[in-house]
C-alpha positions in Angstrom: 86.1 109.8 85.5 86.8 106.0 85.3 84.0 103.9 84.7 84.4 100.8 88.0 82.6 97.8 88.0 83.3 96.0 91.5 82.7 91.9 92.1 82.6 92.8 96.3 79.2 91.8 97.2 80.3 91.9 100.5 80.8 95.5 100.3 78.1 97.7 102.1 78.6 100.3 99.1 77.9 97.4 96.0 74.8 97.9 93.8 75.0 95.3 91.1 78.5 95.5 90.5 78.9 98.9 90.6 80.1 101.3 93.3 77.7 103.7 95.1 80.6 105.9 97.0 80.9 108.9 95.0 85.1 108.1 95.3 87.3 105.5 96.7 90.6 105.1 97.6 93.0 102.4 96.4 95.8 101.9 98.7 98.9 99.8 97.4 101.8 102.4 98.0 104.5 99.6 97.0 102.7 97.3 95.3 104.3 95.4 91.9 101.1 93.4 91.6 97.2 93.9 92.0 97.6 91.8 94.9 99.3 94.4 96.4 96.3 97.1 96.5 93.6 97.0 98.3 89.6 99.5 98.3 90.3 100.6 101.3 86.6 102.5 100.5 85.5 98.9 101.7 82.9 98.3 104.4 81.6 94.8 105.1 77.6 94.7 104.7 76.7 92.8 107.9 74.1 90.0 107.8 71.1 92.1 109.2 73.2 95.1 109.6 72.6 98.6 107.9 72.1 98.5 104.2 71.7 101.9 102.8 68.6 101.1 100.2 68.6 105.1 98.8 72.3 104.6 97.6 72.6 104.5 93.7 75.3 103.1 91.7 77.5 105.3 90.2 78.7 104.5 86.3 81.2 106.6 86.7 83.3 108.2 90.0 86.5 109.2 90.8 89.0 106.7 92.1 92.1 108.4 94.2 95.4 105.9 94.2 98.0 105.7 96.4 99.7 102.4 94.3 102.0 104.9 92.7 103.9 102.1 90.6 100.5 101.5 88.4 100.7 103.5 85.2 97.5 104.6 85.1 98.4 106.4 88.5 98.8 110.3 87.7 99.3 112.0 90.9 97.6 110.1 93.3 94.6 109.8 90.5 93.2 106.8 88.6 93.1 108.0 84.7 92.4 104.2 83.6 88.9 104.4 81.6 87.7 100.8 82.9 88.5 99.8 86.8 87.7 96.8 88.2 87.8 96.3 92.0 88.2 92.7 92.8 87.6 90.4 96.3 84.3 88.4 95.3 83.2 87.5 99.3 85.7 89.9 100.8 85.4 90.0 104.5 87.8 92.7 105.0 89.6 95.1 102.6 92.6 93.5 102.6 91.2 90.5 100.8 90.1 93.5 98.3 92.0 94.2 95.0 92.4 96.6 92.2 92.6 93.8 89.2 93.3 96.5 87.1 96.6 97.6 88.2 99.6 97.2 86.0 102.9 98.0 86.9 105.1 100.8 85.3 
């Protein structure tokens, strides 16, 4: 499984810059650019809203893909080794991003 680091503090699920879903989804089904994809795993963490504090980060998890034009897409599967989810204050997942995408 891919290693993911992720810069969405915004994001209910971020530890530290890691994930603590056990998988996401990247969505991007035409896209020719990472800013094109989007986590749609994303879930704003509400000022004084639920945080989840027995959540922990996971190093590694499995990433399912639905930009099919990336080539580390293999069927519907992220087989990149290093992902990096991008969107810094994101308030909603479309201002999310897979930086690591690169078209085939």
């Amino acid at each position: 499984m891919p290693s993911l680091k992720c810069d969405v503090t915004t994001c209910l699920h971020n530890a530290d810059k890691y994930c603590c879903k056990n998988t996401i989804l990247v969505e991007g089904m035409d896209a020719k650019k990472p800013e094109n994809t989007c986590c749609s795993s994303f879930d704003e963490a509400k000022e004084n809203g639920f945080k989840n504090e027995f959540e922990t980060k996971n190093l590694a998890l499995a990433v399912d893909c639905e930009a099919v034009n990336c080539r580390y897409n293999e069927e519907k599967r992220c087989k990149a080794k290093h992902i990096t989810i991008s969107g810094g204050k994101a308030k909603e997942m479309k201002e999310t991003l897979c930086a690591t995408f690169e078209e085939k």
